[in-house]
Every structure is written in C-alpha cells, then in structure tokens.
N, C-alpha and C positions, 0 to 999 in steps of 0.2 A: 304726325309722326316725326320723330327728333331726323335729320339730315346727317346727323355727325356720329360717326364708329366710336363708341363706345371706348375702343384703342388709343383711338389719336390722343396724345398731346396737347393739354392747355396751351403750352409756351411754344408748340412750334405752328398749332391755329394763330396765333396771335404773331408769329414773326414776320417780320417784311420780307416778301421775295425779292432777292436778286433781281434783277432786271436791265440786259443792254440792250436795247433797239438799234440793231444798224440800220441810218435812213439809205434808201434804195433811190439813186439819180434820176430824174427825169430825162436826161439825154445822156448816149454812150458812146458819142461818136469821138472820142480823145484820143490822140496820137499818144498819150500813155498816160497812167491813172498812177496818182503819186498819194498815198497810203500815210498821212501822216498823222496820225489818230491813236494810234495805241502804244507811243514808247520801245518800239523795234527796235533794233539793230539795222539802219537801213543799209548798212556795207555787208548786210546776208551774215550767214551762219559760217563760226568759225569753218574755216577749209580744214584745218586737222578732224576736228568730228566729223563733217563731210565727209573725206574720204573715210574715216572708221565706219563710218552708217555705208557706204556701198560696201565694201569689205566685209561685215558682218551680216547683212541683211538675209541671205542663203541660210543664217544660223537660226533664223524667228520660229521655226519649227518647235524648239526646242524651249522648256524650259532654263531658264539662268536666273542666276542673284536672288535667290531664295529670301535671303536677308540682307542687309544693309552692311556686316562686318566690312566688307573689304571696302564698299564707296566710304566708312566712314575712316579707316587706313587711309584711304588717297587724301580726303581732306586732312587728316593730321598731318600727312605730309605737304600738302600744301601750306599748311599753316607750320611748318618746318615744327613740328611738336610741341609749339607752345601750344596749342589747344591739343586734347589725347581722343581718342576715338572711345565712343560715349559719350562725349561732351555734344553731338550734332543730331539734328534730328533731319531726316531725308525723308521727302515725298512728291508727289507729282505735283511741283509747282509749289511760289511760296504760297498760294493760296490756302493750300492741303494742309504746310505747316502750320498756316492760320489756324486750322481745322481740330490740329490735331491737338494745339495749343487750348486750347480753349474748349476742347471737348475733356482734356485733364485737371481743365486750374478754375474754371464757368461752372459754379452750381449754380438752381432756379433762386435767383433773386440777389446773386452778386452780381455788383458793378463795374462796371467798366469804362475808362474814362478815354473817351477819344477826341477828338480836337479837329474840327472840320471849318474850312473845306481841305475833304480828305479822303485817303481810297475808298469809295463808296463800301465794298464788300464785307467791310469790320462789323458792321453793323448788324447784317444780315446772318453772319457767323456765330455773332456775340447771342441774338436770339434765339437763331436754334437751343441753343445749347439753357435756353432760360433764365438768360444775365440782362439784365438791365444798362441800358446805353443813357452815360450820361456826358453832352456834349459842351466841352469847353473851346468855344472857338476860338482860331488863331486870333491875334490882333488888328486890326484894320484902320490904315488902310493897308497897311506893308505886311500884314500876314506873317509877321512874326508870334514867335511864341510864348503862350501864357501861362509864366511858372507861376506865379502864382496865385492865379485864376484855375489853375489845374490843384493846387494844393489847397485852396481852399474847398476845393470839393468832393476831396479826398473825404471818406467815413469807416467808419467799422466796419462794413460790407462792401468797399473796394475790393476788387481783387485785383485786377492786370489796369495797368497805365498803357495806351497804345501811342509810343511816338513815333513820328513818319518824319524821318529826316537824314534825305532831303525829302518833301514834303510833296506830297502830288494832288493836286494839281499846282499848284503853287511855285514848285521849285525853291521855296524859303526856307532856313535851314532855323536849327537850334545850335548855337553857338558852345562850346568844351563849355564855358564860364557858365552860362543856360542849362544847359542838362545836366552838371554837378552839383547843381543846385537843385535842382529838381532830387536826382537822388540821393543826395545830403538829409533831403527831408521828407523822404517818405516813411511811412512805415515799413519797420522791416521786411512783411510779411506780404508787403504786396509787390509784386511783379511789375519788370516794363518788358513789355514787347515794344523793340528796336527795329524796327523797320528800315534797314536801311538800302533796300534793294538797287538804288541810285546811285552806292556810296560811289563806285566807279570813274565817275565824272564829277567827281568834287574837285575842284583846284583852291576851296578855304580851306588857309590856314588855321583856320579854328576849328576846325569838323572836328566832333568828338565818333571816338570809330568802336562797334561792340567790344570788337576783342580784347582791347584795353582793360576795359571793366569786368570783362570776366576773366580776365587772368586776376583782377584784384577779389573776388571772389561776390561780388555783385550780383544782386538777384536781378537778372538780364538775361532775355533770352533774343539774340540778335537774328535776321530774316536776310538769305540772302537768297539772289534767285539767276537760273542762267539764258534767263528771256529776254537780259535785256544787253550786256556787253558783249555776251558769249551767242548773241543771235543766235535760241537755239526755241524760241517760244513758242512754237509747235512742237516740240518733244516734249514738253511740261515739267524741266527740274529743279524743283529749288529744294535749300536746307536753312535747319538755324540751325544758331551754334550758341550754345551756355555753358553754367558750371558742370562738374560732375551731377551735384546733386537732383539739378534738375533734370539734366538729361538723360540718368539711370530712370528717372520716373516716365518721363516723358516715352522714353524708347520703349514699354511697357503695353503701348497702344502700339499695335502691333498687328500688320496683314501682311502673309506670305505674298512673295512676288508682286509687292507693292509698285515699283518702277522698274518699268518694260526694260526689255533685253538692250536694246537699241539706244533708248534715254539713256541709259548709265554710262552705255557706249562711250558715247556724243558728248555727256560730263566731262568723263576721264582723260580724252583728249581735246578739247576746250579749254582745261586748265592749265594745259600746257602750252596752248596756245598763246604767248605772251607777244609775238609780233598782231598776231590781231585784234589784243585786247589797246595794243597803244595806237595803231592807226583808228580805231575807231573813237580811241578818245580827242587825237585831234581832228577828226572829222567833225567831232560834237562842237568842241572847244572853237577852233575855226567858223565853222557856220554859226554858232551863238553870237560871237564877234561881229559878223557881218550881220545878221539879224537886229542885233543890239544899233548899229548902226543904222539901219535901214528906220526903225519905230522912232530914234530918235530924230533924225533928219523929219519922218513924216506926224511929229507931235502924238506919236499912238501911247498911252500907258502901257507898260510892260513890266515885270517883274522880272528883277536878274533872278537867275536858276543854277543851281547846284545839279539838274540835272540831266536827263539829254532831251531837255523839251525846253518851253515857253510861252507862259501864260502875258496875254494883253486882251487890254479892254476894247470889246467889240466895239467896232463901228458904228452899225445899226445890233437890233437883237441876237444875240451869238446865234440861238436855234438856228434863225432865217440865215445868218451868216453863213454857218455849217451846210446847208440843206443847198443854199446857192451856188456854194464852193464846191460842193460836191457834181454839183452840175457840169464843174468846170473839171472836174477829174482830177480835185488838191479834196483828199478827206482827211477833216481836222476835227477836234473834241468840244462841243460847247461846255464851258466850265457848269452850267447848268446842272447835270449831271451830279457833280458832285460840293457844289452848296456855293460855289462861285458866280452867282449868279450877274450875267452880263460880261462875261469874261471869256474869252476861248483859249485853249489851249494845243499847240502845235509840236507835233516830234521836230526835232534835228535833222536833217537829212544829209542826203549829200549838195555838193552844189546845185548839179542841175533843179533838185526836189526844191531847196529852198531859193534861188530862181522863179523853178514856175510860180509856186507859192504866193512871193512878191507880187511876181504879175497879174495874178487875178486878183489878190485881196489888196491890191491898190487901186483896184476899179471899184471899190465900196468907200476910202476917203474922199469925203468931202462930198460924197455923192447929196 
C-alpha cells in the first residue's frame, strides 16, 4: 500500500527542508553567554520601538493594520518619495518576502540562479515552489563574484538571479562595476533578487545600492529587513522594494493582518531612529577593526566583511570549533552550514563580546 496522499505535491516531496540545529553546551556554568551566531544587533533593539512596544502592548487585544497601505506610506517617506507606495512588498521577515517572491515569479521547473556559499534558506524556498536550483559558486579563494560564470548559466527557463550583497556568510561584496555588468546582460525578462539586508554596514565606496536601479526602471527587486541594524529580529519585519510593475503584481499575494500589531509598531519608530542606527554602525565598524587586527597579528585567514560579522578559517574543524566554543559560553556559526566548509563565522559584538571571544578562540591557535 502506497505511503504517500495522493494530494501531496511531487516538487514539495522532493524539496530539501530547512534545517538549523542549535548545538546545546556541554557545561553552563559562564559568568555570561555571549550569542554571536546569528548577525544580531548586539547593542539590543532600537529604544524608540522599545518604548512604542510598552506603550502599545495594552492595544494587542485588538485587531490593527488590516493591510499594508499605511506601512508602505511610512516607507515612501522614508525613501523621501523617490520610491511611491506600491513599489514595497512587507512581511514578516525578509524571509516571508523571500516567500512571497517566489511563490509569484517560481513556476515547477524554472530556474534559479544562486551563488553559494550563501543564505542557506533560498534554496529550500526556491523548491517548494518547484524551481530548480542551479548553483554558481562565488570565486575562490576570495569569494568574489562570478559574472560571468552566473551568465553563462543563464537559459530560457531562468527566472530570478539571487544576489546577496553583501554576501553571508562571506561578507564579500559585488562591486557597482560587477553587478552592472551582470545586469547589462541579462535577459530582459529575468529578475534579480537584491538581497541586500547587510547594506547598513557597508563603508565601499563601490556598493551598488537596489534603489538606484529601480528608480532606473530595472527589473530588481531589492530585500531589506529590520533584524539586523534596527535589532528588532524577534518581531520578524522585513520588506522589498521594486518597480511599480512588479510590485502592483507582487502586492497581489495577499493575507489579511499579515504583520502583528506590535511589529509594524516597532518598524515605524525604528526608522526614525537614526541615533541608533549610527552608533551601532560604529560599534560594527570599530570591533571589525580590532578583529581585523587581532587575526592578522595571530596569522588566522579572514575575509574582510561588508557586513556586521566575519568569516575566518577554522583552526581545527569549525563543527568541533563551534561545539567547543560553545562550551565556553562565545556561540559562533560553522560556515559549514552554508557551503564554506572549514571556515566559521562570527557577529560583531560589542567590546566586551569580541574580548571574550578572543580569549577563548585563542586557546585553539597553535594548539
């Protein structure tokens, strides 16, 4: 007798799950456990949404934000009008907009072109939806990017190009000169998803930034999210932002009371927040400096980062790395994970985090 519902889905039996394993520490006895594994905000969650989240919590009773009109008003005004409302698509996390992207532009046996190592979860999105993952890895050893190693693999059944730039795990970016090039020569009819959830913590001069290109009327649809400058990633919000064209279609897919009472809250006043958004950038920028110093003095590879992390080449096996570290109460990323194999990668913290940090993963040099 067959196992399988007659209902299911060929393409979503055949998709790879998702999958993050948090490893669990063999001892917990640490004067404080320093969380550097997921690309946080380690200077906490803007204080303006703060206080808006106590201030409005008494309201959760209640329905609010039926629809999206008014959060996507605040972003046109953020973007002082140069992008118009319509043009953004909001959901709970850039994840969602991954979701929603691809559940509009993904038919079963279009392509998609992603470039790994890279946010694992594209992958796992791209098949539900019944699209075919075809991976053009960055360049190695510097993990730069491969225009035209991505162009040659471009077909008649592409659909969306995914660039992550600045680039995770990696932190290596695509250069204005690089991604012009890139969409100088695509087909007109295929899409990039812009991932630029990082862009925050860029200090190159050559970053190429979505909004550019969709004021030029570029088929882009750019990924921003507020988990990671705006420390808000336990409320879950992110948005993209495109042409008109896309985005009347995209706004289409469509759920009432999509993003909680509270999350949109916590948006609205986080983007107002501009003293938070610059001390956290040199929180990053400062600690990368010292970081950067510290691997060079101790001969560790490392990759400069566009973002607010940094990848270097494990010691011994990143896995055991991770699993050891954790014991010590520093939890960091083995680049494992996501196709960097032997590589781990580490958030930014603040002093004291990138301190302790030092201190125990200098007891695995040279060991």
């Amino acid at each position: 007798m067959s196992t399988t519902h007659p209902l299911f889905k060929k393409h979503i039996q055949k998709a790879s799950r998702f999958q993050l394993r948090k490893p669990t520490p063999k001892k917990t006895n640490w004067d404080k456990f320093y969380k550097l594994s997921s690309n946080e905000n380690m200077m906490g969650a803007s204080p303006r949404a703060v206080k808006a989240l106590q201030q409005a919590i008494e309201g959760v009773y209640e329905y609010d934000f039926y629809d999206d009109y008014q959060f996507q008003d605040v972003l046109a005004d953020f973007y002082n009008q140069e992008l118009k409302s319509g043009q953004f698509i909001t959901a709970n996390s850039g994840v969602e907009v991954l979701e929603i992207i691809c559940r509009g532009l993904v038919s079963v046996g279009s392509e998609c072109i992603i470039s790994s190592p890279t946010f694992s979860p594209y992958k796992n999105i791209i098949e539900l939806e019944g699209g075919v993952v075809v991976d053009v890895p960055l360049n190695t050893p510097d993990y730069s990017y491969d225009v035209d190693g991505v162009l040659a693999a471009v077909t008649d059944k592409t659909a969306i190009v995914f660039v992550t730039n600045p680039n995770n795990p990696t932190g290596t970016y695509a250069t204005k000169a690089e991604f012009e090039r890139l969409l100088d020569a695509l087909p007109k009819d295929v899409i990039v998803v812009y991932d630029e959830v990082y862009f925050h913590f860029v200090d190159a001069d050559d970053f190429p930034y979505a909004k550019d290109y969709i004021k030029e009327g570029r088929n882009i649809i750019g990924l921003h999210t507020f988990s990671k400058i705006y420390g808000l990633a336990g409320m879950r919000v992110g948005y993209g932002l495109t042409t008109p064209e896309i985005g009347e279609y995209l706004n289409k897919i469509f759920r009432p009371f999509r993003i909680s009472t509270l999350s949109t809250i916590a948006a609205y006043e986080a983007l107002k927040d501009t003293e938070h958004v610059k001390a956290s950038q040199e929180m990053v920028w400062e600690g990368k400096k010292w970081l950067y110093d510290k691997f060079q003095e101790a001969g560790v590879r490392y990759w400069p980062s566009q973002g607010n992390f940094v990848m270097f080449k494990s010691p011994i096996n990143s896995i055991e790395l991770t699993l050891q570290m954790l014991d010590e109460g520093v939890m960091v990323r083995p680049g494992d994970n996501f196709g960097a194999v032997g590589c781990t990668r580490m958030t930014i913290g603040t002093q004291e985090a990138n301190e302790r940090f030092w201190e125990v993963f200098s007891t695995f040099l040279n060991a």
